[in-house]
N, C-alpha and C positions, 0 to 999 in steps of 0.2 A: 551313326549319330548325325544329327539334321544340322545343316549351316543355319546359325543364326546372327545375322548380320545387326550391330548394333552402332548407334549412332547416325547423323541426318542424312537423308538423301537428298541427293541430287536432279536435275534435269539435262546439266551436262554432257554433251554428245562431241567427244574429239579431242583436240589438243591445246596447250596453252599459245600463244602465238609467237613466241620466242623459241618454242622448241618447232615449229613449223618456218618461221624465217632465218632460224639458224641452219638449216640444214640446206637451205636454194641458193642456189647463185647467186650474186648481188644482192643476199639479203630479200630474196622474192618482190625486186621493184620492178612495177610492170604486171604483178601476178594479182590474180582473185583469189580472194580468200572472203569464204560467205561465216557468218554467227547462225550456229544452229537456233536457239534461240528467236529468229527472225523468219526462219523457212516454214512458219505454220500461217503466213499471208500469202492470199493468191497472187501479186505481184512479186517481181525480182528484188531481194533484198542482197547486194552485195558488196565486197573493197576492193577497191584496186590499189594496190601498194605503191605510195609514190614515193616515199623516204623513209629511213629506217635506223635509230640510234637506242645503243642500249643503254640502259637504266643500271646502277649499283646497288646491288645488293644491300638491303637498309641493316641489315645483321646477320652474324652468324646462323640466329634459329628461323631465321625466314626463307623459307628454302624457295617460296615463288619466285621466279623470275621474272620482272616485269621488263616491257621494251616500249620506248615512246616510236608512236610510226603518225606519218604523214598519209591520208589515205584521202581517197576521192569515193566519197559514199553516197548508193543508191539503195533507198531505201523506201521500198511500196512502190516503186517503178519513178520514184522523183530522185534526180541526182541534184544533190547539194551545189550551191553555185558557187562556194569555195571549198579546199580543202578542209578534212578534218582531220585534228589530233586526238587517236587513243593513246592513253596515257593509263587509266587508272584501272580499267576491265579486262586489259591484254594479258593478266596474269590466269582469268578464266581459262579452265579446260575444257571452251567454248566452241573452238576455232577450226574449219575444216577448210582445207585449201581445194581450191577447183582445177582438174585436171586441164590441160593445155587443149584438150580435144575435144573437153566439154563446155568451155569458154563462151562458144557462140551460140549456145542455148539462152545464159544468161546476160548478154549484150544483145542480142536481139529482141530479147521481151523486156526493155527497158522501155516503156512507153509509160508517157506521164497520162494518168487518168483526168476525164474529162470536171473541170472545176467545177463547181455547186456554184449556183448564182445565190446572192443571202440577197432578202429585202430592204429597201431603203427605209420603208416606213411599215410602221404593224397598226393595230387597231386598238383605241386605247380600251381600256375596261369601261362596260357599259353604265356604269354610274358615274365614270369620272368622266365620260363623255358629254351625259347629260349635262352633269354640271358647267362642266366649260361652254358648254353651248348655251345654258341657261347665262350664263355672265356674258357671253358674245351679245346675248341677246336685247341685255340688260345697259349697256354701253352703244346698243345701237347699230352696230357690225351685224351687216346679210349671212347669215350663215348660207350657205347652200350644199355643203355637204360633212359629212362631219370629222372634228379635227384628228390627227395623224399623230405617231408618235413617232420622231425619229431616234433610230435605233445608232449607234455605237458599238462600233466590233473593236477587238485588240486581235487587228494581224502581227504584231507585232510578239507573239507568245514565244520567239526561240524553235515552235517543232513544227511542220511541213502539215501544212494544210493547204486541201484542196479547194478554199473556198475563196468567191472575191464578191467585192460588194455589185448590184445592178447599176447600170449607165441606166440617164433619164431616158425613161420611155421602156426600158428595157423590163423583160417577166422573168419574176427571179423563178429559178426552177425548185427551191425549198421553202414552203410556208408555213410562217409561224403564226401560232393557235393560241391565244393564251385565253380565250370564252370560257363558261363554266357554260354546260350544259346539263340536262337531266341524266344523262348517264354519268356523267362525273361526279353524282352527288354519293359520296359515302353512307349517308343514311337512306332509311328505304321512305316512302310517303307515309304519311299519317293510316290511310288505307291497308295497306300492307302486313301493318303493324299487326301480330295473333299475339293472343292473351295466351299465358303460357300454364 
């Protein structure tokens, strides 16, 4: 008779991280411990275990053990410039600890990827151009080239981005496009058009 497995599946590959820091010495401080979950980017995603306190049990029917840990996290080859606290994922049967011999595979491909330069200014849409320039023109102002729209980024978003904004003078290396052109048009020409 055939196994048939019923109930959700998972992507979980390993152990929960209490039953992997229970088992090392000092509570595995000083050790790497990678999230499988994170190993399908071609940069080094890893922790290093820097403190380690366990959590009680919230009830008898909760059989997860969770553990709060102090880690030093690299993630996509950028390591965070403070510590971080897992607290609420550590009960995932996520967690696979990196051998002592394998260490220096993933400390040495910690290289932070080269940052995208974003542009200071983009190009307004071509009607509100016209217009601004027909009102410049209107008030008497030389136009000589036409007006800009400065842009506003939020670096500030909390997740690790590789991007900063360009210094004056400087060519940003990502260009944004916001034109309609003829290929962008969803409908096809009047021409095109067959009688069905």
């Amino acid at each position: 008779m055939p196994i048939k497995l019923i109930g959700r599946t998972t992507d979980f590959k390993g152990k929960p991280l209490w039953e992997i820091l229970g088992n090392l010495k000092n509570f595995g401080v000083g050790r790497l411990v990678i999230r499988n979950r994170f190993q399908r980017y071609p940069e080094p995603c890893y922790m290093k275990i820097l403190k380690v306190a366990a959590m009680p049990l919230p009830d008898a029917l909760h059989i997860d053990r969770k553990v709060m840990v102090l880690v030093e996290r690299v993630f996509r080859g950028h390591k965070n410039p403070k510590p971080v606290q897992l607290d609420t994922a550590t009960y995932k049967a996520d967690y696979i600890l990196i051998p002592k011999d394998q260490e220096h595979l993933y400390l040495e491909n910690a290289k932070v990827p080269e940052k995208k330069i974003l542009p200071r200014t983009t190009d307004l849409p071509p009607l509100l151009s016209q217009i601004i320039m027909r009102q410049m023109k209107a008030k008497g102002d030389k136009v000589s080239e036409e007006p800009k729209l400065p842009l506003k980024y939020n670096f500030d978003g909390g997740s690790v981005k590789n991007y900063r904004l360009a210094e004056e003078g400087e060519s940003p290396t990502v260009k944004l496009n916001f034109n309609v052109d003829e290929s962008s048009v969803l409908f096809p020409k009047s021409e095109e058009v067959t009688s069905l």
